[in-house]
C-alpha positions as CSV (number, residue, x, y, z in Angstrom):
1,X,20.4,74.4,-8.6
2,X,20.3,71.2,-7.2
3,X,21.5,67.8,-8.1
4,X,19.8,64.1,-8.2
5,X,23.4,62.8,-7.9
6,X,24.6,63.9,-4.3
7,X,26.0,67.3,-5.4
8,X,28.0,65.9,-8.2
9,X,26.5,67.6,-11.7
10,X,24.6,65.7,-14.1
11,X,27.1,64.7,-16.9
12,X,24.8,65.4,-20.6
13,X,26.3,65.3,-24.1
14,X,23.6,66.9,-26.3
15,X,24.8,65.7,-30.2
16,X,23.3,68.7,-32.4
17,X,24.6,70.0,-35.8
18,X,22.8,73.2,-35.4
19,X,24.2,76.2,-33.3
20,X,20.9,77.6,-32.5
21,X,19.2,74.8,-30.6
22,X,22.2,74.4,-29.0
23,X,22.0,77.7,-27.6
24,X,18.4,77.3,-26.7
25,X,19.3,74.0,-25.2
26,X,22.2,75.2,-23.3
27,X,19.9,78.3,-22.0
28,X,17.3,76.0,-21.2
29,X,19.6,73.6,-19.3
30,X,21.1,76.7,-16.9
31,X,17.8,77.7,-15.9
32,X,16.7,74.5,-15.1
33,X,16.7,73.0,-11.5
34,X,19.5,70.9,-11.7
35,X,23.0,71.3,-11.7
36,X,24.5,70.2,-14.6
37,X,27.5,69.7,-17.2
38,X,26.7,70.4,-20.8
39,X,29.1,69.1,-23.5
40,X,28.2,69.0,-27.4
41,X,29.0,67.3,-30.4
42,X,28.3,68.3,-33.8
43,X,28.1,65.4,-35.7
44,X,27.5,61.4,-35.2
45,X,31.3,60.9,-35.0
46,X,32.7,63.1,-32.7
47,X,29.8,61.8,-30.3
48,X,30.9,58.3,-30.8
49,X,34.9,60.0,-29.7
50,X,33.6,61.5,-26.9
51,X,31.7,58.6,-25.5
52,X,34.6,56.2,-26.1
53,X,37.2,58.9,-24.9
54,X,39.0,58.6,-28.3
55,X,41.8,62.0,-29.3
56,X,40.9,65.1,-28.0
57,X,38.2,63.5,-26.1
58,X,40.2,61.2,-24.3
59,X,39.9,62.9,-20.8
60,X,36.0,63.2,-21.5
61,X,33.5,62.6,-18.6
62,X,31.0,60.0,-19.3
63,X,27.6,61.0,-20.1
64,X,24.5,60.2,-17.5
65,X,22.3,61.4,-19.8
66,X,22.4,61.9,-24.0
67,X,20.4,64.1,-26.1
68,X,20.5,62.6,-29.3
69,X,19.5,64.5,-32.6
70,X,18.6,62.2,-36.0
71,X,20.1,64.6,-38.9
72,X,23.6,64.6,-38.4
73,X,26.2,64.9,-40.7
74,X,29.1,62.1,-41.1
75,X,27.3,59.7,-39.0
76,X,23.6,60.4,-38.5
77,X,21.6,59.6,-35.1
78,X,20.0,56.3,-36.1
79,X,23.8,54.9,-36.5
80,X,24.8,56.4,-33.5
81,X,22.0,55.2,-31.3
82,X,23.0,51.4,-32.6
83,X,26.4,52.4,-32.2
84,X,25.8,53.3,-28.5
85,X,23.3,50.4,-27.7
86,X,25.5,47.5,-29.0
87,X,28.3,48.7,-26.9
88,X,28.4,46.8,-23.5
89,X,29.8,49.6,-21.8
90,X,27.7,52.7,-23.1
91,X,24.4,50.7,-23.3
92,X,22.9,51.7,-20.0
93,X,23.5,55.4,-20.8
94,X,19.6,56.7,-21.7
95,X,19.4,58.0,-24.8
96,X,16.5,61.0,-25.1
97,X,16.0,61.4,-29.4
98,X,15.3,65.0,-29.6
99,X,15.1,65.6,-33.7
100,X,12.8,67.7,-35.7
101,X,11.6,64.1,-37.7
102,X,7.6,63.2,-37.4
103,X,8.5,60.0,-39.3
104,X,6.7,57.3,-37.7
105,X,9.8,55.3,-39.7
106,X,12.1,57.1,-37.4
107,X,10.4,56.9,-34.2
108,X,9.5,53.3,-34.8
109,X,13.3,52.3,-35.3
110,X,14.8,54.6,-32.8
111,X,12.5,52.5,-30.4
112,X,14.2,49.3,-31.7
113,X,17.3,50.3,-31.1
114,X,16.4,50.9,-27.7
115,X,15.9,54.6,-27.3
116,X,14.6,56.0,-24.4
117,X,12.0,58.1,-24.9
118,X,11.4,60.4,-28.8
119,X,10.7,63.8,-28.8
120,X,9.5,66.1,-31.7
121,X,11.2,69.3,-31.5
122,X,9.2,71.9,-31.2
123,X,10.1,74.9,-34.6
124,X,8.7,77.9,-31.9
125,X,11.7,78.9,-29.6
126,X,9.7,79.6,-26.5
127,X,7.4,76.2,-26.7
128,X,10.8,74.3,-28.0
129,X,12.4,76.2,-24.4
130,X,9.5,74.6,-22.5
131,X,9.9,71.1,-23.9
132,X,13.3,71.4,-22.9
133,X,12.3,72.1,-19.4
134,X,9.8,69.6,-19.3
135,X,12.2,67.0,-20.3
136,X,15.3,68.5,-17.9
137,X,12.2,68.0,-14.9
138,X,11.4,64.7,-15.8
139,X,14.9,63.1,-16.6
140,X,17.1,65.0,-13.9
141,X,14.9,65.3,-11.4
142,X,12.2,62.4,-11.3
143,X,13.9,59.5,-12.9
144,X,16.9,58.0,-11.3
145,X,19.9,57.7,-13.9
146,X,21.9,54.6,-13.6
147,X,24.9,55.1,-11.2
148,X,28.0,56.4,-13.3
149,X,30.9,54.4,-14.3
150,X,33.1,56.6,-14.9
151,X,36.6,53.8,-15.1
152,X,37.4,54.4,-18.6
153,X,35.2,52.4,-20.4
């Protein structure tokens, strides 16, 4: 594996409420081409902990990178993303929506709230595995993440 950050892992917290596409997102993420550091959160709270080092989460590396799923429970992704993007010192950190909503609703406000890029999950393991891999390519090894500030904010 290799790293687009001079050897230092690419920091990802992928916020999912479901165990199995975490596991396929995890297994996707290892055999990918970049080295990487994988932390989850379950719901739209503990994401917003672990981003502002809050608790248990207080010795948390910052994210280069968020996977961000819609249908979460105690705070749901929409709240989250506006969350993250009215906050001066998590705003620069792209946010990839990776939910299984078609909603042009959702993917119209997600893009107001300044979202990176929306992806549809796809319900078949292997093709959801390859989207996985296709986004992993594109956003840890073509695009160059925003240099990590990693001072306690």
């Amino acid at each position: 594996m290799e790293s687009n950050r001079m050897g230092k892992p690419v920091e990802i917290l992928l916020v999912e409420d479901n165990p199995g596409d975490v596991r396929l997102t995890r297994e996707a993420l290892q055999e990918g081409k970049v080295a990487n550091n994988l932390q989850v959160a379950a719901d739209g709270e503990e994401a917003l902990d672990l981003l502002r080092r809050r608790g248990k989460f207080a010795g948390a590396a910052r994210p280069d990178i968020i996977l961000l799923d819609l249908n979460l429970p105690k705070k749901d992704g929409r709240e989250v993303l506006a969350e993250i993007k009215n906050d001066e010192n998590l705003k620069v950190i792209p946010v990839v929506v990776l939910t299984m909503s078609k909603a042009e609703e959702d993917v119209l406000n997600t893009y107001k709230y300044h979202a990176n890029c929306y992806i549809t999950k796809p319900i078949d393991m292997d093709q959801f595995l390859a989207v996985m891999r296709k986004t992993e390519d594109f956003w840890l090894t073509i695009v160059k993440l925003p240099p990590s500030k990693d001072s306690g904010n």
